[in-house]
MOPAC internal coordinates of N, CA, C and O (Angstrom, degrees):
PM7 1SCF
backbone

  N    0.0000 0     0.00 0     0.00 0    0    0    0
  C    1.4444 1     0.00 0     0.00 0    1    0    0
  C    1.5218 1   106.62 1     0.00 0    2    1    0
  O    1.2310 1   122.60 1   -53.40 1    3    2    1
  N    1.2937 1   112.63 1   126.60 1    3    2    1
  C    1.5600 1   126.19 1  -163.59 1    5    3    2
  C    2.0692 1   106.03 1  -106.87 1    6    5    3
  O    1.2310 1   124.28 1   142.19 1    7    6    5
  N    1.2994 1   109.39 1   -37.81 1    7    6    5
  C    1.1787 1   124.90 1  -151.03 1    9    7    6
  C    1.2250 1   124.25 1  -104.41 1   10    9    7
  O    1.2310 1   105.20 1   -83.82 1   11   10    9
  N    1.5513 1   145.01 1    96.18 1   11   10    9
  C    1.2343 1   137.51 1   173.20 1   13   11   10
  C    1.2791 1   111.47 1   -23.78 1   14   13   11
  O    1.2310 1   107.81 1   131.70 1   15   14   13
  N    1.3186 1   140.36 1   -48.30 1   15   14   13
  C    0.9871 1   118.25 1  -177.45 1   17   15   14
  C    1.2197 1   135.88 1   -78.94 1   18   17   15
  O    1.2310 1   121.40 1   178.07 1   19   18   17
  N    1.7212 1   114.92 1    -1.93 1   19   18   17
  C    1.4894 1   128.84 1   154.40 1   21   19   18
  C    1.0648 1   139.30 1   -64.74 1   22   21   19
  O    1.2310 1   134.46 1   154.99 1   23   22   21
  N    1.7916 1    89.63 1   -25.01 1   23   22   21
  C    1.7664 1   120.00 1  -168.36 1   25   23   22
  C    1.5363 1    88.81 1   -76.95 1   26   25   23
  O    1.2310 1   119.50 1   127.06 1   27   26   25
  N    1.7240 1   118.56 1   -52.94 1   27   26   25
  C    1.6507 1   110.64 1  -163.99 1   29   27   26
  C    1.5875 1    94.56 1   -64.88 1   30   29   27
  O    1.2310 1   115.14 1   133.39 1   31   30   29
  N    1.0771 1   126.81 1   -46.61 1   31   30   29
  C    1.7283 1   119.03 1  -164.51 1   33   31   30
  C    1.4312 1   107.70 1   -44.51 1   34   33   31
  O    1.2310 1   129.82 1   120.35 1   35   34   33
  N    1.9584 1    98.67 1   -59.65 1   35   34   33
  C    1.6403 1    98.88 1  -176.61 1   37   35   34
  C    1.6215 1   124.40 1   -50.08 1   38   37   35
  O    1.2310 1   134.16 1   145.92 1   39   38   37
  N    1.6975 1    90.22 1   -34.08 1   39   38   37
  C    1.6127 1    91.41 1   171.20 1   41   39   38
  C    1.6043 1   131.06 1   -67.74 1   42   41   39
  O    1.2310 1   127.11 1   160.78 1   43   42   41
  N    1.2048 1   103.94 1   -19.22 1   43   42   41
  C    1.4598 1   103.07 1  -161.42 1   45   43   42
  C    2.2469 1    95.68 1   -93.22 1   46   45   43
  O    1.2310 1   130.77 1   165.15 1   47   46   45
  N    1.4763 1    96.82 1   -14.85 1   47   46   45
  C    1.2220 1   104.28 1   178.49 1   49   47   46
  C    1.7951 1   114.19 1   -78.70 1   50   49   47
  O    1.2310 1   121.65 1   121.60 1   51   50   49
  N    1.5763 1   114.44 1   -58.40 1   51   50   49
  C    1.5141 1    98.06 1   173.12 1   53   51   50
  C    1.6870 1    96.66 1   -95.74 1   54   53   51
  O    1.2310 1   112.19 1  -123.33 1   55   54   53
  N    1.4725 1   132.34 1    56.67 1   55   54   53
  C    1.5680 1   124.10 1   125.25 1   57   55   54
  C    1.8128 1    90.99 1    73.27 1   58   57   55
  O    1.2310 1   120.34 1  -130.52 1   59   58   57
  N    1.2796 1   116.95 1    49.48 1   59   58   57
  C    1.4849 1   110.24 1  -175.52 1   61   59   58
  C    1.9366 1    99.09 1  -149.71 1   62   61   59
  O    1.2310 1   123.86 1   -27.79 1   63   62   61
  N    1.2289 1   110.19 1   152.21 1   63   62   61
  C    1.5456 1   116.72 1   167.37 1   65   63   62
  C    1.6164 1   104.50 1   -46.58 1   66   65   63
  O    1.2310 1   117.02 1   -46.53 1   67   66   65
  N    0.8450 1   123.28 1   133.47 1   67   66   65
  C    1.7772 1   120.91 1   164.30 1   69   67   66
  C    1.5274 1   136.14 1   -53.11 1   70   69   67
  O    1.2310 1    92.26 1    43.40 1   71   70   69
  N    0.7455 1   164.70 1  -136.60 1   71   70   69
  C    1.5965 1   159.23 1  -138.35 1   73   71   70
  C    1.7677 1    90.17 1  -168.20 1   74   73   71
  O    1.2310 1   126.85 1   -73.13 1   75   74   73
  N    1.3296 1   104.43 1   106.87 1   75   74   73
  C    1.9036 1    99.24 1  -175.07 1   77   75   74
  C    1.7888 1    99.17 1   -65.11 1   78   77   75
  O    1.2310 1   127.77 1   -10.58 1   79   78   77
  N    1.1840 1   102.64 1   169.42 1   79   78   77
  C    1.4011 1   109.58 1   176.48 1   81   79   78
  C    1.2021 1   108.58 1   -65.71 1   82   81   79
  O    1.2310 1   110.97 1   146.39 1   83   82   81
  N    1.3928 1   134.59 1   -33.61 1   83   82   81
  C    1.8121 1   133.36 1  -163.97 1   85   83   82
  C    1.5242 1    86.56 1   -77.14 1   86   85   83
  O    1.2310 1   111.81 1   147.42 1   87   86   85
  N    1.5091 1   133.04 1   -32.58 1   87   86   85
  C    1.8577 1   113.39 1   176.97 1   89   87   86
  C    1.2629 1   123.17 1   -87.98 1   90   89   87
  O    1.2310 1   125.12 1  -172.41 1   91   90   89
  N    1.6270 1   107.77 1     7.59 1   91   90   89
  C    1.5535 1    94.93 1   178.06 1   93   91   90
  C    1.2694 1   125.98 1   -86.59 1   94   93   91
  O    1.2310 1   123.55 1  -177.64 1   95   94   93
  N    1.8641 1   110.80 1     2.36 1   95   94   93
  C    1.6923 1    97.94 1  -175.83 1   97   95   94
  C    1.2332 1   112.88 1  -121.43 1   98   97   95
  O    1.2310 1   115.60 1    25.57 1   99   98   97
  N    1.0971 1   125.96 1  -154.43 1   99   98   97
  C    1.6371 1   141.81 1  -155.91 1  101   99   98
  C    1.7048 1   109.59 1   -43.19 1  102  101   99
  O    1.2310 1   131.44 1   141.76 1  103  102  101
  N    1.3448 1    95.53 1   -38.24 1  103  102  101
  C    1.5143 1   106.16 1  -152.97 1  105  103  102
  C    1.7560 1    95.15 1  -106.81 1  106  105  103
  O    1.2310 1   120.58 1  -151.10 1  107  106  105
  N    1.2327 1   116.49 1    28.90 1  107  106  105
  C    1.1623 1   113.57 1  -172.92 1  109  107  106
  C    1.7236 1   108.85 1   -92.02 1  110  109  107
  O    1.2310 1   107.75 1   -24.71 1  111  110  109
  N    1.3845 1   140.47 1   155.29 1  111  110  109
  C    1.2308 1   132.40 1  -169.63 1  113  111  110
  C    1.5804 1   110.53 1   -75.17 1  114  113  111
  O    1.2310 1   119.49 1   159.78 1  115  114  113
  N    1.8018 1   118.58 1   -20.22 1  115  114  113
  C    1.3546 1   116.16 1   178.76 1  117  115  114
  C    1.4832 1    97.98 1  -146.33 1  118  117  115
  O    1.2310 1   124.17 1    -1.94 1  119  118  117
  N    1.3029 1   109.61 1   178.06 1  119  118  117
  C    1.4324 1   108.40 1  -150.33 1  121  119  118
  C    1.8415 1    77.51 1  -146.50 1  122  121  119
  O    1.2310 1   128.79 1   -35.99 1  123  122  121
  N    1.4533 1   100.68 1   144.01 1  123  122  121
  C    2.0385 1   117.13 1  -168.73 1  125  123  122
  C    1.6325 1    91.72 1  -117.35 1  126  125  123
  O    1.2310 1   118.05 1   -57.24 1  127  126  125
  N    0.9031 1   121.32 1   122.76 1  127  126  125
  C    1.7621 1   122.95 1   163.06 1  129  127  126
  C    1.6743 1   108.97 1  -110.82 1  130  129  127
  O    1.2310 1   121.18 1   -83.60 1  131  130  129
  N    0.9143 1   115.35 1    96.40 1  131  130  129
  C    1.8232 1   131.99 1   144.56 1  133  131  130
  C    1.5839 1   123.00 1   -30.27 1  134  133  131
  O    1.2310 1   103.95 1   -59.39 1  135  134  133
  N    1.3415 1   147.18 1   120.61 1  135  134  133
  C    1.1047 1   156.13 1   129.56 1  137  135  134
  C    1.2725 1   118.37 1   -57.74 1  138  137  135
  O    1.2310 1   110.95 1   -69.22 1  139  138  137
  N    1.3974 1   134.63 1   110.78 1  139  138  137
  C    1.8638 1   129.53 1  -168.62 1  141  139  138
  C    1.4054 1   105.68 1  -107.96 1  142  141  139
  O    1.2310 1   113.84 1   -39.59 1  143  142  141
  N    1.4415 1   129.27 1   140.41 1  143  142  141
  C    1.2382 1   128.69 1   177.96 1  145  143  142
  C    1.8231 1    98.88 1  -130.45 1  146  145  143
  O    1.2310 1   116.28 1  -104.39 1  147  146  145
  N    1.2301 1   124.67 1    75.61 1  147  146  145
  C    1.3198 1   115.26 1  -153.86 1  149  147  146
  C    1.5151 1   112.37 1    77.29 1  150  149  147
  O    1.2310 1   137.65 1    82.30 1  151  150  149
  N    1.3598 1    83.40 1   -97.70 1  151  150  149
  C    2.4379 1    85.17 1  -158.02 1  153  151  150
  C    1.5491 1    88.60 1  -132.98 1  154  153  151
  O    1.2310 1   116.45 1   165.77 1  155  154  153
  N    1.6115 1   124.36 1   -14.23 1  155  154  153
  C    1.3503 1   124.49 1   164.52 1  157  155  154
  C    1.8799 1   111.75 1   -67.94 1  158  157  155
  O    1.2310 1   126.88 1   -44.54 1  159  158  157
  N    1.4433 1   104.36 1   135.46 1  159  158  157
  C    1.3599 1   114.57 1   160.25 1  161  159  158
  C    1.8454 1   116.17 1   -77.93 1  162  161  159
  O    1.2310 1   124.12 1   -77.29 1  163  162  161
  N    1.1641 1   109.70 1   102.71 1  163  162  161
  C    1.5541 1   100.07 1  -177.90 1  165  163  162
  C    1.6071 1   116.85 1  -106.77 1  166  165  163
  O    1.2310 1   117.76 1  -151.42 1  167  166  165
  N    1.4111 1   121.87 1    28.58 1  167  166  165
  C    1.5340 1   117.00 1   179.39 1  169  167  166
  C    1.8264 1    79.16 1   172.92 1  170  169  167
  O    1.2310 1   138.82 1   -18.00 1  171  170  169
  N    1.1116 1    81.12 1   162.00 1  171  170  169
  C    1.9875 1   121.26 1  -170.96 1  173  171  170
  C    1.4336 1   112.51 1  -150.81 1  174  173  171
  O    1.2310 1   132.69 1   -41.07 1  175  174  173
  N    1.6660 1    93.08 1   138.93 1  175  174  173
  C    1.8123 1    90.56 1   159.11 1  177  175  174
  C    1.4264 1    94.02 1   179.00 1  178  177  175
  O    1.2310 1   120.12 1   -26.39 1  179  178  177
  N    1.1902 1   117.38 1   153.61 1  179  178  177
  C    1.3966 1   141.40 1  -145.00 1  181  179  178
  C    1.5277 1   120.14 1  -153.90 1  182  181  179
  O    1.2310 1   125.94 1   -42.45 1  183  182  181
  N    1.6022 1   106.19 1   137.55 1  183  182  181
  C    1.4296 1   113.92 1  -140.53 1  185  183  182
  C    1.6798 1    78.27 1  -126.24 1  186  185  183
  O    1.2310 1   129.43 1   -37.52 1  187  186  185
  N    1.6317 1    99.42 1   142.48 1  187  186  185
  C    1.7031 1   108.27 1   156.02 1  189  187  186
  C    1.0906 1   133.77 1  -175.45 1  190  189  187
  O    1.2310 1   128.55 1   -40.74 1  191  190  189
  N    1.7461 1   101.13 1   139.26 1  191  190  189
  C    1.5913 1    96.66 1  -140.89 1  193  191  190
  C    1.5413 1   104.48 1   -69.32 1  194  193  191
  O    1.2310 1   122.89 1   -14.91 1  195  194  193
  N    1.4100 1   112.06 1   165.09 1  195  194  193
  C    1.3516 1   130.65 1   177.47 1  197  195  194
  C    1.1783 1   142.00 1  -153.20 1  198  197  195
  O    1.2310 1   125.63 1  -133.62 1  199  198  197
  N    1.7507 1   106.78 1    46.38 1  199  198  197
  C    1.0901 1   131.11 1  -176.65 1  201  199  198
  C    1.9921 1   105.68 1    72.49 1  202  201  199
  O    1.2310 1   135.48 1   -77.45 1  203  202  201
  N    0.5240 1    87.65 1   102.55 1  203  202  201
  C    1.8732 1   101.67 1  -177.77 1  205  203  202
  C    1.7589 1   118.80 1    33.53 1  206  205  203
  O    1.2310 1   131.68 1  -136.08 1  207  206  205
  N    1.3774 1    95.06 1    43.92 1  207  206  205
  C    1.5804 1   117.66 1  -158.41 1  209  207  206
  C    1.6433 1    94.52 1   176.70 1  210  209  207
  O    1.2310 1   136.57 1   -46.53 1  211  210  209
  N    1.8056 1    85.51 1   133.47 1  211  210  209
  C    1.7381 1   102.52 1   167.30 1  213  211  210
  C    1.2750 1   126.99 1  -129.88 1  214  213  211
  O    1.2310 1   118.44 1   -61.54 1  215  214  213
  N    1.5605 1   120.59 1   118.46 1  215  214  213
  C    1.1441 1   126.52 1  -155.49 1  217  215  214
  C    1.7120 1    95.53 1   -88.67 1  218  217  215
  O    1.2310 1   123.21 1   -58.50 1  219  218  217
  N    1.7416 1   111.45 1   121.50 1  219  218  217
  C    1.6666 1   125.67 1   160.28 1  221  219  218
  C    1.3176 1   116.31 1   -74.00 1  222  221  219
  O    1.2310 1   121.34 1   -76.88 1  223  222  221
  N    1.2945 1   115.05 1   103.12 1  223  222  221
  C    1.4449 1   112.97 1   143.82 1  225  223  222
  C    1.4842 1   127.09 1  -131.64 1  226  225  223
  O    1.2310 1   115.05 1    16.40 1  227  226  225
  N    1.5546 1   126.99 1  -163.60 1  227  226  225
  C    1.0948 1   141.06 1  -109.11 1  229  227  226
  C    1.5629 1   121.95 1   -49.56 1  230  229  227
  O    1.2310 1   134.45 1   -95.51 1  231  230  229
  N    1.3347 1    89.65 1    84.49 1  231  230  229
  C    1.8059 1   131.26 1   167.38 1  233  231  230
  C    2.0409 1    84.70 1   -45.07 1  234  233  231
  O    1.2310 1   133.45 1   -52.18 1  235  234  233
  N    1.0649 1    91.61 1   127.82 1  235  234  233
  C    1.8055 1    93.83 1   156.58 1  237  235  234
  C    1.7443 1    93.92 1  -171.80 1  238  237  235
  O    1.2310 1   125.63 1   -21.24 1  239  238  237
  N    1.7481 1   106.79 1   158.76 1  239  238  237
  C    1.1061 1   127.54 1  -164.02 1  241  239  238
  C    2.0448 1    91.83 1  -148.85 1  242  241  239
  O    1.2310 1   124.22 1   -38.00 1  243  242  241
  N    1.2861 1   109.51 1   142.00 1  243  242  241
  C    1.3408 1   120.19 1   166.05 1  245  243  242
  C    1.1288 1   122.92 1   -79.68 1  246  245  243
  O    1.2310 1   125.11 1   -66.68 1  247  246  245
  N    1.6898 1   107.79 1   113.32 1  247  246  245
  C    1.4836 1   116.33 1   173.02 1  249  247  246
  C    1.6479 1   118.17 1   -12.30 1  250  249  247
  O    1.2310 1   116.95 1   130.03 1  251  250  249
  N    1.7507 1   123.40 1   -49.97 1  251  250  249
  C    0.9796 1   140.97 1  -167.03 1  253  251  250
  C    1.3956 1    97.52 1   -72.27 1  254  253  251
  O    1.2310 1   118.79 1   153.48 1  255  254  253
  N    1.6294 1   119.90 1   -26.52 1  255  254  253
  C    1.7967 1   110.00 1  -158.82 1  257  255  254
  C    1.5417 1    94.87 1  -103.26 1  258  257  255
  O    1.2310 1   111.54 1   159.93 1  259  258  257
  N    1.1906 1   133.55 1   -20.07 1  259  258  257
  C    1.5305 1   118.56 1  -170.41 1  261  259  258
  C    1.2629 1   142.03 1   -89.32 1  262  261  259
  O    1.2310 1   127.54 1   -13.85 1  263  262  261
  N    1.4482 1   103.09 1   166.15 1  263  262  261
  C    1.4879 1   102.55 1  -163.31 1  265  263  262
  C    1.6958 1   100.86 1   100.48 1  266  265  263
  O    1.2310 1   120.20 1  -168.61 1  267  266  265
  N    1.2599 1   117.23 1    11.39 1  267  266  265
  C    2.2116 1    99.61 1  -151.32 1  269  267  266
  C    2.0275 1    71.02 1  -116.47 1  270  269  267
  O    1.2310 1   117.76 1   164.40 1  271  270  269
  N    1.2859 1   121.88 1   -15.60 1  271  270  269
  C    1.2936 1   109.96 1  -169.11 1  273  271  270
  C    1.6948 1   109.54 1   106.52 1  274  273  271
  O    1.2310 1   116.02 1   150.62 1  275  274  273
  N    0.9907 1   125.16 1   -29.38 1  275  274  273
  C    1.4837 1   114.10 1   167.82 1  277  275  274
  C    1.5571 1   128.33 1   -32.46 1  278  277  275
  O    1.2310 1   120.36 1   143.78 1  279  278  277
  N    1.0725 1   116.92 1   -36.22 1  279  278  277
  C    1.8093 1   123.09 1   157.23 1  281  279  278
  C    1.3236 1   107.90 1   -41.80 1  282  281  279
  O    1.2310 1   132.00 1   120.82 1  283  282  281
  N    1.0800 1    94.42 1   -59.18 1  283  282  281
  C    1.6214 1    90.34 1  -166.75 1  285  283  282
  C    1.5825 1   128.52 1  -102.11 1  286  285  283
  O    1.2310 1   128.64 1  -168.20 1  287  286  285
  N    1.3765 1   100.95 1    11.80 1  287  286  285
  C    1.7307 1   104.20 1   169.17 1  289  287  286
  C    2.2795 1    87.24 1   -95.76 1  290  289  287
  O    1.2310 1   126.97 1   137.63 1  291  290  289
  N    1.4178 1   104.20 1   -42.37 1  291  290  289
  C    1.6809 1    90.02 1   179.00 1  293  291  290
  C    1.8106 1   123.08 1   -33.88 1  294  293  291
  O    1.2310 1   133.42 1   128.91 1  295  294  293
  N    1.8721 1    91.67 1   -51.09 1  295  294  293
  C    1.6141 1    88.11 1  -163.20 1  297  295  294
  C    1.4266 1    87.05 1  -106.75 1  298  297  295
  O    1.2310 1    94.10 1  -175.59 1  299  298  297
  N    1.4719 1   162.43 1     4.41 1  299  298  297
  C    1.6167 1   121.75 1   111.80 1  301  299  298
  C    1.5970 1   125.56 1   -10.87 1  302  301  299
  O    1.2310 1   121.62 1   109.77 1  303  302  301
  N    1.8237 1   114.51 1   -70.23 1  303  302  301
  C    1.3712 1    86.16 1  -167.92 1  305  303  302
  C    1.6113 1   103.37 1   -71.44 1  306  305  303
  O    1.2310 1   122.15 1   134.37 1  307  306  305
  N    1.1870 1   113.48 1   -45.63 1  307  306  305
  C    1.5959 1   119.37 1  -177.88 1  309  307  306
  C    2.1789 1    97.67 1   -21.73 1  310  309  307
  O    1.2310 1   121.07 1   115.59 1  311  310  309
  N    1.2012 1   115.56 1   -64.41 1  311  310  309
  C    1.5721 1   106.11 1  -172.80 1  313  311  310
  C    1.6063 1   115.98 1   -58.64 1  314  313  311
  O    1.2310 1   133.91 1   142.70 1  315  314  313
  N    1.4296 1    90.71 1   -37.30 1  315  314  313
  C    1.9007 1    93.99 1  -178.36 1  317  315  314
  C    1.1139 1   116.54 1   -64.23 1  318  317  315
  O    1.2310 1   120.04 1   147.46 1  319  318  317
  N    1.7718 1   117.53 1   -32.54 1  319  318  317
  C    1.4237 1   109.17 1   170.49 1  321  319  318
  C    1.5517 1   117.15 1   -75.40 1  322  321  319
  O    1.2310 1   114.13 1   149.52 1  323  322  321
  N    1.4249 1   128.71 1   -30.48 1  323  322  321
  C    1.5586 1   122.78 1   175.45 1  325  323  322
  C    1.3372 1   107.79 1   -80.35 1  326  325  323
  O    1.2310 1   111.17 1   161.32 1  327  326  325
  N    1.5288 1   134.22 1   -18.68 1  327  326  325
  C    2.0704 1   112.55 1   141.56 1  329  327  326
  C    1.2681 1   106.46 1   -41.74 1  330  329  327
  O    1.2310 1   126.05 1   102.90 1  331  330  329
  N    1.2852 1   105.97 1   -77.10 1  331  330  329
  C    1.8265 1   103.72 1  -165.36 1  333  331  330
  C    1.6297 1   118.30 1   -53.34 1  334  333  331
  O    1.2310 1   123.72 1   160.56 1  335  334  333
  N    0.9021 1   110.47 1   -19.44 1  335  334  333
  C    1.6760 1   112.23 1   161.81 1  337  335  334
  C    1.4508 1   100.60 1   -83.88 1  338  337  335
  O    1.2310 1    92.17 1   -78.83 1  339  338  337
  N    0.6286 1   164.81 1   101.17 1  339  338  337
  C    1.4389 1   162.75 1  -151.06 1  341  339  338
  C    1.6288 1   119.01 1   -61.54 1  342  341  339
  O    1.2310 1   125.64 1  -121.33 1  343  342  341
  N    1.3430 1   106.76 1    58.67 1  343  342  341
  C    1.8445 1   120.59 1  -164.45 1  345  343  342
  C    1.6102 1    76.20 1   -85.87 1  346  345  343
  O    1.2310 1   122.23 1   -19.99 1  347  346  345
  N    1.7000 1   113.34 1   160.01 1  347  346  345
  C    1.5827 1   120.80 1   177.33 1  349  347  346
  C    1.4307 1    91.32 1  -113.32 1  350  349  347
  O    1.2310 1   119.40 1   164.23 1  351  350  349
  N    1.9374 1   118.75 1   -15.77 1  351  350  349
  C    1.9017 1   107.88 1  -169.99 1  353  351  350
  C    1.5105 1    76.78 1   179.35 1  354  353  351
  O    1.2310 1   134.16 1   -18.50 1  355  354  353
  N    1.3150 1    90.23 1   161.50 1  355  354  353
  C    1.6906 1   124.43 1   164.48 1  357  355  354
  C    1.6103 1   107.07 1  -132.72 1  358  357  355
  O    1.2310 1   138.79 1   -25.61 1  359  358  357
  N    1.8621 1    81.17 1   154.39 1  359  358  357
  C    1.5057 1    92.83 1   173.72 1  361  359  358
  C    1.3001 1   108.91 1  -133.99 1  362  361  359
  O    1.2310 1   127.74 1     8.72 1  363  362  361
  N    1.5248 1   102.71 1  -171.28 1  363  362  361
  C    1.7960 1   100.71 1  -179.68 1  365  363  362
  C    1.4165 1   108.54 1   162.28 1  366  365  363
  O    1.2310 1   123.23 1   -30.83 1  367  366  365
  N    1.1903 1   111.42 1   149.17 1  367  366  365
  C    1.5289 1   126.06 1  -162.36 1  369  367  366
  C    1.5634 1    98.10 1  -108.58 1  370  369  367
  O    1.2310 1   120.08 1   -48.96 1  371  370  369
  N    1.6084 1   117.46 1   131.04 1  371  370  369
  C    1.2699 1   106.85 1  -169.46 1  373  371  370
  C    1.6623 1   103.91 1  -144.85 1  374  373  371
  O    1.2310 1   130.52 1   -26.77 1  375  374  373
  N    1.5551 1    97.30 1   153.23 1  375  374  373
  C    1.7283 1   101.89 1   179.32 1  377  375  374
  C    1.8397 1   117.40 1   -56.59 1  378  377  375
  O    1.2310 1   135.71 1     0.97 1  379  378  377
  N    0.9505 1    87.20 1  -179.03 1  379  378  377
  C    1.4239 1   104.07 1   172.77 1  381  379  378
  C    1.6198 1   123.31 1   -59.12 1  382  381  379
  O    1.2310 1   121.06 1   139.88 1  383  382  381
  N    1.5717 1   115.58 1   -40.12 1  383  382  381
  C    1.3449 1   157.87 1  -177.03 1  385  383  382
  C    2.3097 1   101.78 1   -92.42 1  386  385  383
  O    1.2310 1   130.43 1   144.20 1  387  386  385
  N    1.1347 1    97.48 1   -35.80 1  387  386  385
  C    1.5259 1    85.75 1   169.38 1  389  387  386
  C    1.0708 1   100.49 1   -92.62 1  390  389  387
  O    1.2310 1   113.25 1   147.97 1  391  390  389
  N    1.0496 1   130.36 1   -32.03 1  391  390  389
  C    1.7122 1   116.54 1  -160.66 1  393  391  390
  C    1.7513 1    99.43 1   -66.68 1  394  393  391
  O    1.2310 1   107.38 1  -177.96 1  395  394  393
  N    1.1385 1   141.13 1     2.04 1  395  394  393
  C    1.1775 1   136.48 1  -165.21 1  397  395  394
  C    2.0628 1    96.61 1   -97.83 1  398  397  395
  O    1.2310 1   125.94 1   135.97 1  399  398  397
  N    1.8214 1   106.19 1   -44.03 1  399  398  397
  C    1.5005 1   101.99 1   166.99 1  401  399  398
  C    1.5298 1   124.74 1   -71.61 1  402  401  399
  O    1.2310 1   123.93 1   142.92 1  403  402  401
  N    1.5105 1   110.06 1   -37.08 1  403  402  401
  C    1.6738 1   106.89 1  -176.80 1  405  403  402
  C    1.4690 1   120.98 1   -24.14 1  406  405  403
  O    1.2310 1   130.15 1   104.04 1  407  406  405
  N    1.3166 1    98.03 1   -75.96 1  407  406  405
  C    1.6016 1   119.49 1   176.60 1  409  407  406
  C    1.4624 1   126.11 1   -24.56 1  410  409  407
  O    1.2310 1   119.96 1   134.34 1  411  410  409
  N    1.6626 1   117.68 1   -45.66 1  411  410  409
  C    1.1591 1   147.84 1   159.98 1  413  411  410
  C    1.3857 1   106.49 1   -46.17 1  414  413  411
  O    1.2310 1   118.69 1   125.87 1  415  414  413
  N    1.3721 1   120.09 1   -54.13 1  415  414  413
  C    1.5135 1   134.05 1  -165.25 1  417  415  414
  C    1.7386 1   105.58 1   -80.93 1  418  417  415
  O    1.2310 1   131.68 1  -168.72 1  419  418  417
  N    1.0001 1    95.06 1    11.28 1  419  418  417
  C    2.0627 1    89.14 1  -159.31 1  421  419  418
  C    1.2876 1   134.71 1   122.57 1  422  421  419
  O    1.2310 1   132.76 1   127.21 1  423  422  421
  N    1.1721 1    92.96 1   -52.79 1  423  422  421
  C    1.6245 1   129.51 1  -149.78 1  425  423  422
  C    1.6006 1    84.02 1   -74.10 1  426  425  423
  O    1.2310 1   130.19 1   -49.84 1  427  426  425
  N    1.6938 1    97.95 1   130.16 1  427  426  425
  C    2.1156 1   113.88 1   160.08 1  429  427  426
  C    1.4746 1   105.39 1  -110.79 1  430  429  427
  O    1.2310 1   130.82 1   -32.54 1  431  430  429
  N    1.2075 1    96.72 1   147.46 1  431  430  429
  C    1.3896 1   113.51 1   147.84 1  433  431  430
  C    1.4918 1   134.80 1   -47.43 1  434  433  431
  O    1.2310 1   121.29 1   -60.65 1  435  434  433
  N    1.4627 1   115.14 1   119.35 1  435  434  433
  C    1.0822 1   109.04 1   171.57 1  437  435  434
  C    1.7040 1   132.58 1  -131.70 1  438  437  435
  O    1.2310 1   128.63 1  -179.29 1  439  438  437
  N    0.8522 1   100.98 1     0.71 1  439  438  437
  C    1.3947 1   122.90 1   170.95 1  441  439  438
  C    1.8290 1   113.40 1  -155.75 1  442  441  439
  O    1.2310 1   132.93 1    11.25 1  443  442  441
  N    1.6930 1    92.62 1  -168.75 1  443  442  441
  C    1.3512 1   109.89 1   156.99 1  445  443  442
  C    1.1246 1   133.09 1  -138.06 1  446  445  443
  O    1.2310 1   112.63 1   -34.08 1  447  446  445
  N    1.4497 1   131.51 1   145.92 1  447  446  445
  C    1.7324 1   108.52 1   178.16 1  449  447  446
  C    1.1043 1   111.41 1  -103.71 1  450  449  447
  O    1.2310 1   111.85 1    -9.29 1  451  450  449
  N    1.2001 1   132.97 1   170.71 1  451  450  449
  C    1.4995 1   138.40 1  -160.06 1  453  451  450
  C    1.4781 1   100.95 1  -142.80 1  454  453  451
  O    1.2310 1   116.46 1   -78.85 1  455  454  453
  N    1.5539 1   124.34 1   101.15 1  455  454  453
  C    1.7520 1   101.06 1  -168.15 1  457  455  454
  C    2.1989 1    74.73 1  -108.00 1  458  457  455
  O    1.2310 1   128.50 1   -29.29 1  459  458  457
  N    1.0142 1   101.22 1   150.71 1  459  458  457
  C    1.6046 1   136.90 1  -174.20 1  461  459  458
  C    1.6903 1   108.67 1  -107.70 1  462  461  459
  O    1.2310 1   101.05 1   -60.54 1  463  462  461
  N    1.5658 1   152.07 1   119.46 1  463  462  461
  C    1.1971 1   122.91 1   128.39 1  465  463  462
  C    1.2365 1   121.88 1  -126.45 1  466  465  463
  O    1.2310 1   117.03 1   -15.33 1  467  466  465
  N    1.3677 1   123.25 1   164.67 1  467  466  465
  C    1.6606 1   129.67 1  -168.17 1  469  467  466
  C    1.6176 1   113.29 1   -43.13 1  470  469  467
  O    1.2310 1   115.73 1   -41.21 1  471  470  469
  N    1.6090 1   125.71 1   138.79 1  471  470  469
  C    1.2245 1    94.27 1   175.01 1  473  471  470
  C    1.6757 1   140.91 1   -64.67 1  474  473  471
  O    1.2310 1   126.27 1   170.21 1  475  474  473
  N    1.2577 1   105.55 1    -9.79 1  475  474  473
  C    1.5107 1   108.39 1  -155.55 1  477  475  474
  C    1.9457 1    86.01 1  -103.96 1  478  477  475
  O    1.2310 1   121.29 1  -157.49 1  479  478  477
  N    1.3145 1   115.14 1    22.51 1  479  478  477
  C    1.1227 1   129.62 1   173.49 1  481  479  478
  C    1.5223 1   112.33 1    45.36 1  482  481  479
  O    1.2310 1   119.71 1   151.10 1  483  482  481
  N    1.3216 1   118.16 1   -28.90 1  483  482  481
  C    1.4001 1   113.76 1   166.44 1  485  483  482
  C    1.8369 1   126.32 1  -103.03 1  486  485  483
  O    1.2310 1   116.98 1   -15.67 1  487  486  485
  N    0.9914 1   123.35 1   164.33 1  487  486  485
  C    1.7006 1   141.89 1  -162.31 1  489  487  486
  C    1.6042 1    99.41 1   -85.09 1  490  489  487
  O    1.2310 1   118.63 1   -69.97 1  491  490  489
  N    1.2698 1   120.21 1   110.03 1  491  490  489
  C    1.9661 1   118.14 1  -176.93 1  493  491  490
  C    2.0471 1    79.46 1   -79.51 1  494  493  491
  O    1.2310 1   120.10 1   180.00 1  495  494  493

């Protein structure tokens, strides 16, 4: 994503401030990839650097768009550009529902996470 005015769309879509203009270019610390369906954004995913390694996250695709392959043409280019930046690997923590593309993409398993919360779900 090159364009303030992609940055406000994406923003106004996951409910967040937008991508200022000084992070949208080359020299920026993470890099936003767009899926276009027309003038609709239908998939996301996001690159960031991490010291000779780039950590992927929040990969998302529209209920309406999947299955068509858009996942995985995003983090195709998304990897080709962190080779050519000179990334040696990426990582990334993934749902239940990604973990089914990773594998496909490269990407192994290496652990698991375990998220835990109180039962009465709130803090006395």
């Amino acid at each position: 994503m090159q364009t303030a005015e992609r940055a406000a769309q994406l923003g106004n879509i996951i409910r967040r401030q937008p991508i200022p203009d000084d992070l949208l270019g080359d020299s920026a610390p993470f890099r936003q990839y767009v899926a276009v369906d027309g003038v609709d954004i239908v998939g996301r995913v996001r690159s960031l650097n991490a010291v000779g390694a780039t950590w992927c996250s929040s990969m998302y695709v529209e209920p309406s768009h999947r299955r068509r392959g858009i996942g995985q043409a995003l983090m195709s280019r998304m990897l080709h550009d962190d080779r050519a930046r000179g990334s040696r690997y990426s990582a990334l923590a993934a749902t239940h529902a990604g973990a089914l593309l990773y594998p496909r993409m490269g990407y192994e398993r290496i652990g698991t996470l375990l998220i835990f919360a109180s039962r009465s779900r709130k803090l006395s």
